[in-house]
PyMOL commands that place a pseudoatom at each C-alpha (Angstrom):
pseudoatom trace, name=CA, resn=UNK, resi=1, chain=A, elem=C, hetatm=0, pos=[11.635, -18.049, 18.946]
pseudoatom trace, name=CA, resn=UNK, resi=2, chain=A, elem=C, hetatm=0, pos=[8.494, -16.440, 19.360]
pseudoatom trace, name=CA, resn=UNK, resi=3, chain=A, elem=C, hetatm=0, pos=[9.519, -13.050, 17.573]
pseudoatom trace, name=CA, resn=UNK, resi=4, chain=A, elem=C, hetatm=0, pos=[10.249, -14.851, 14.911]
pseudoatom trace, name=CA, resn=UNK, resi=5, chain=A, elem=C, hetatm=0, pos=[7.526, -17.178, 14.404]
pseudoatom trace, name=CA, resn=UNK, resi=6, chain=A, elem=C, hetatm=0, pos=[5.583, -13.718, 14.451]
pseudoatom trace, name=CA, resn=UNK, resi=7, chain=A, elem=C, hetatm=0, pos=[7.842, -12.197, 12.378]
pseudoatom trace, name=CA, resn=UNK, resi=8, chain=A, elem=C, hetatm=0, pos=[7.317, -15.028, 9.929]
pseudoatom trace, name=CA, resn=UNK, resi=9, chain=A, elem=C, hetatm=0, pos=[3.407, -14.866, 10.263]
pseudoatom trace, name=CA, resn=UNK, resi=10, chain=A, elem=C, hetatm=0, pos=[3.926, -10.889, 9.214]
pseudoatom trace, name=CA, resn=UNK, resi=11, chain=A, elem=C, hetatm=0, pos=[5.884, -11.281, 6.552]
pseudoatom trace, name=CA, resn=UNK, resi=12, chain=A, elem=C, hetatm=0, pos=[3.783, -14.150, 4.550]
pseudoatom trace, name=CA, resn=UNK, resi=13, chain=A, elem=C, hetatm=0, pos=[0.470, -12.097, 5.467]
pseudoatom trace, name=CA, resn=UNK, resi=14, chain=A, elem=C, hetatm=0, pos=[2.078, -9.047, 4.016]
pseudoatom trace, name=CA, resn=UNK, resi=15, chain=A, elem=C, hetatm=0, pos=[3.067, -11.424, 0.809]
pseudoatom trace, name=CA, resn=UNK, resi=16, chain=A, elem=C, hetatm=0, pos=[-0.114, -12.651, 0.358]
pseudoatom trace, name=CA, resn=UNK, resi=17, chain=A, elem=C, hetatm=0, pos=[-1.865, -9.633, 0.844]
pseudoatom trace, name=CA, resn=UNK, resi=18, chain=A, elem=C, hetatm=0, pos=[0.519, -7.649, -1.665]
pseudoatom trace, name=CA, resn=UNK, resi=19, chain=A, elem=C, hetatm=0, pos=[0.887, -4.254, -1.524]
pseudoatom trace, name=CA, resn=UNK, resi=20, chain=A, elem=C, hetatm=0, pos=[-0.679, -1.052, -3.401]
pseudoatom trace, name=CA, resn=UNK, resi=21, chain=A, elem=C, hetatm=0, pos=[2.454, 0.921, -2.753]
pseudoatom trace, name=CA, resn=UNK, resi=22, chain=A, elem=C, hetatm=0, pos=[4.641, -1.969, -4.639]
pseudoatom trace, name=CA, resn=UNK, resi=23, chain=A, elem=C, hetatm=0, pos=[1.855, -2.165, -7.154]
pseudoatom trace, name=CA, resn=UNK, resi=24, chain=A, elem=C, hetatm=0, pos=[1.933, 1.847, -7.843]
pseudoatom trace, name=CA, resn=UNK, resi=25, chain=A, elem=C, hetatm=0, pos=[5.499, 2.048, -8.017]
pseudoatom trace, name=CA, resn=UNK, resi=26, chain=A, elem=C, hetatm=0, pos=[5.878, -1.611, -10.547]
pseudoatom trace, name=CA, resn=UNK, resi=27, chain=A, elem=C, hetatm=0, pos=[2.291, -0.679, -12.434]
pseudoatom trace, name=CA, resn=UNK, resi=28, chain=A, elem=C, hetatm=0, pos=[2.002, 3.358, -12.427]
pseudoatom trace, name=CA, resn=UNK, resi=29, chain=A, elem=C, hetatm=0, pos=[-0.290, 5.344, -10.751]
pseudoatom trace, name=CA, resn=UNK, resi=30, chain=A, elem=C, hetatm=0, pos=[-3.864, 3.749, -8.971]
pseudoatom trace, name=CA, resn=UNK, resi=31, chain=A, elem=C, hetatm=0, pos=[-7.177, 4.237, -9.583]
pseudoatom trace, name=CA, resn=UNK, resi=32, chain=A, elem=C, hetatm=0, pos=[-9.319, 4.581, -6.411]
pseudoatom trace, name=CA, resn=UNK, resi=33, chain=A, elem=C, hetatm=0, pos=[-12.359, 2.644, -5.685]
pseudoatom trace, name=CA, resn=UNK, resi=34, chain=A, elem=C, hetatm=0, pos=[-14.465, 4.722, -8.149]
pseudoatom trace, name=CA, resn=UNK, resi=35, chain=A, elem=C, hetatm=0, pos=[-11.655, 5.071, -10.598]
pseudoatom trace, name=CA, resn=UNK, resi=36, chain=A, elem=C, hetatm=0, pos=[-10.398, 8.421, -9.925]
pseudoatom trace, name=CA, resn=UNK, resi=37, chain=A, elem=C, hetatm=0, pos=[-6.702, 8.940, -10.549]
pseudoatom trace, name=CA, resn=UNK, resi=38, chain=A, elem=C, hetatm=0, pos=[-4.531, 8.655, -7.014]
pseudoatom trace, name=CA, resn=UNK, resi=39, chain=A, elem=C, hetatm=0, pos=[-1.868, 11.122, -6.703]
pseudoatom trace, name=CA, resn=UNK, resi=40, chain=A, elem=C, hetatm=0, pos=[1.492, 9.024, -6.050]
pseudoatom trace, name=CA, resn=UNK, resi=41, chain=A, elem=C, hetatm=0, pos=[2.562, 10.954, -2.431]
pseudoatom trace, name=CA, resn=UNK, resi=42, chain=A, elem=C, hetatm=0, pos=[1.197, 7.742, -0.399]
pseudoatom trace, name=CA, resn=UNK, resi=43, chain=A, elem=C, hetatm=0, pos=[-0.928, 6.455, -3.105]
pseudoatom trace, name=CA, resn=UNK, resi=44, chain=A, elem=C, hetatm=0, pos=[-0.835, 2.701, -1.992]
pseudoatom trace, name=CA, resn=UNK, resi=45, chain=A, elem=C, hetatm=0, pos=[-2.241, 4.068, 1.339]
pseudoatom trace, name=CA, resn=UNK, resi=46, chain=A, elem=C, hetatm=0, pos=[-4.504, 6.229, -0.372]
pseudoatom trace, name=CA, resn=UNK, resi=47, chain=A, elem=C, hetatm=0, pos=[-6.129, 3.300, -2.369]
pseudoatom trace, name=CA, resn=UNK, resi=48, chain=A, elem=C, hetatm=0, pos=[-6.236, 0.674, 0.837]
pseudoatom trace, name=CA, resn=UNK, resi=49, chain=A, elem=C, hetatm=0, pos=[-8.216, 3.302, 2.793]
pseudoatom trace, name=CA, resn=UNK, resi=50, chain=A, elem=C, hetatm=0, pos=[-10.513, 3.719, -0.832]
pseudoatom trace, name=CA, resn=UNK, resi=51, chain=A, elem=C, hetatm=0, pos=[-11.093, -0.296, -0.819]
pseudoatom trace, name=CA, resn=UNK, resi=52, chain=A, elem=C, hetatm=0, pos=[-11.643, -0.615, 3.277]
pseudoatom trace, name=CA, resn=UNK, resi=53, chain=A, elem=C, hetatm=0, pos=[-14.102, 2.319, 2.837]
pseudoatom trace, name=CA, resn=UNK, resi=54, chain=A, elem=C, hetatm=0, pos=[-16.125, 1.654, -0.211]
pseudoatom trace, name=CA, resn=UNK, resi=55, chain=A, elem=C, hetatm=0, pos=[-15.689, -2.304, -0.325]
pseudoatom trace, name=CA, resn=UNK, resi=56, chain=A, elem=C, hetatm=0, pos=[-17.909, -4.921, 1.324]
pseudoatom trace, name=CA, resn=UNK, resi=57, chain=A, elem=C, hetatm=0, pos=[-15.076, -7.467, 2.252]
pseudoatom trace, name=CA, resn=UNK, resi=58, chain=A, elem=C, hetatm=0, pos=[-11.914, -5.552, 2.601]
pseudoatom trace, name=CA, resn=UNK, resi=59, chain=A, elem=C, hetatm=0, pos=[-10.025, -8.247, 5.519]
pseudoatom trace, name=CA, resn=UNK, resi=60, chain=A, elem=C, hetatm=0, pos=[-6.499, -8.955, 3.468]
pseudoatom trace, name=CA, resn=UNK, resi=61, chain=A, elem=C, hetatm=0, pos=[-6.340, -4.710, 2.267]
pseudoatom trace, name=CA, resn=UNK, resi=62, chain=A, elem=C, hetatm=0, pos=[-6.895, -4.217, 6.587]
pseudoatom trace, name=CA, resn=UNK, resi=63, chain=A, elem=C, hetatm=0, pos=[-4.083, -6.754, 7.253]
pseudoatom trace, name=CA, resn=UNK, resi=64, chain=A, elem=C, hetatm=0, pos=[-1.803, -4.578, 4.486]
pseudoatom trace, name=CA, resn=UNK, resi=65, chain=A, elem=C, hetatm=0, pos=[-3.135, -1.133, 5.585]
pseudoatom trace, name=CA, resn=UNK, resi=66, chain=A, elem=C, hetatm=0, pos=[-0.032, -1.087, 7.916]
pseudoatom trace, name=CA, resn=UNK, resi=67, chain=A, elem=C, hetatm=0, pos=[2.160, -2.702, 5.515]
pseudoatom trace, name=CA, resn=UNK, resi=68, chain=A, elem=C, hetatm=0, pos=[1.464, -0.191, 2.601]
pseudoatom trace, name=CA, resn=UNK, resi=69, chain=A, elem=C, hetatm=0, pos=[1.618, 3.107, 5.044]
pseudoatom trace, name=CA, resn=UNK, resi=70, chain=A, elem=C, hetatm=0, pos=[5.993, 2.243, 6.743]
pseudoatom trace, name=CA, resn=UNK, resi=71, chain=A, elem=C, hetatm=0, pos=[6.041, 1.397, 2.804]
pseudoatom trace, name=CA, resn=UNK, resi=72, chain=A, elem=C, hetatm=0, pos=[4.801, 4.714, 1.630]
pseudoatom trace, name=CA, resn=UNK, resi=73, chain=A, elem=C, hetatm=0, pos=[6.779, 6.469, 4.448]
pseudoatom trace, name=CA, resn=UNK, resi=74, chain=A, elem=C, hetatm=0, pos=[10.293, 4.888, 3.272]
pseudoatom trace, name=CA, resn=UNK, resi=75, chain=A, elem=C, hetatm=0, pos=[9.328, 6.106, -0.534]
pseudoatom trace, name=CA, resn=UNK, resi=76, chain=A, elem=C, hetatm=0, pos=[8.584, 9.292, 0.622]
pseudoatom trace, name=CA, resn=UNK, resi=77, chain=A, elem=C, hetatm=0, pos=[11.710, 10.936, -0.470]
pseudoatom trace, name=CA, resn=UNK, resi=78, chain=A, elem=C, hetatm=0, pos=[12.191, 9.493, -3.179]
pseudoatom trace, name=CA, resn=UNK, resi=79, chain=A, elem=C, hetatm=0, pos=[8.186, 9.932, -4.826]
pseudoatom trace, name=CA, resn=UNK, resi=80, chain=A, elem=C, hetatm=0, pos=[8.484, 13.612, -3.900]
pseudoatom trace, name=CA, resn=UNK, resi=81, chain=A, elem=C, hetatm=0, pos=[11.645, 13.762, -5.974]
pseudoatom trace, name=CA, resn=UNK, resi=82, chain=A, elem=C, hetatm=0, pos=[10.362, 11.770, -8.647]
pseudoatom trace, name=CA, resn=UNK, resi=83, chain=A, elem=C, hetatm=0, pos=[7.285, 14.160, -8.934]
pseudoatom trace, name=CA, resn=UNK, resi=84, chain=A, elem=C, hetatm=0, pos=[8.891, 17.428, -8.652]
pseudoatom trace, name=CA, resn=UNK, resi=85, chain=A, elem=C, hetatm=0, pos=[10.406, 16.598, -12.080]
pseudoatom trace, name=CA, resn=UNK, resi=86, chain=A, elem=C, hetatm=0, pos=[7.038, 15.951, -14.200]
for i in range(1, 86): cmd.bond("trace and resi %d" % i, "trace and resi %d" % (i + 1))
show_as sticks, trace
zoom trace
């Protein structure tokens, strides 16, 4: 019962929170925190690590941090494929 009442805490955080990998891949590429153009290979990793470093109250893009990197792992495969063909 406890897994999944922690389970459940992890998965609205990582709702509320949203995502910059699920934002790149519904929106098109990111911008960082200067707005500089993100390369895709782990861009919603890229841009949480922008925000933590550049922005003064970053809390919900730490919580997501995590959340954004197993996200940009899984898509691995398939942004690499969908880059080699630009």
């Amino acid at each position: 019962m406890k897994l999944f009442k922690l389970s459940l805490l992890m998965i609205i955080l990582f709702l509320n929170t949203g995502c910059a990998t699920i934002e790149s891949r519904l929106d098109g590429p990111l911008e960082d925190f200067h707005g500089n153009p993100i390369s895709p290979v782990y861009a919603g990793t890229k841009w949480s690590l922008s925000v933590i470093n550049n922005a003064e109250v970053a809390g919900p893009v730490i919580i997501g941090l995590p959340f954004c990197f197993v996200l940009d792992t899984l898509l691995l495969p398939v942004t690499l494929y969908e880059i080699s063909f630009e």
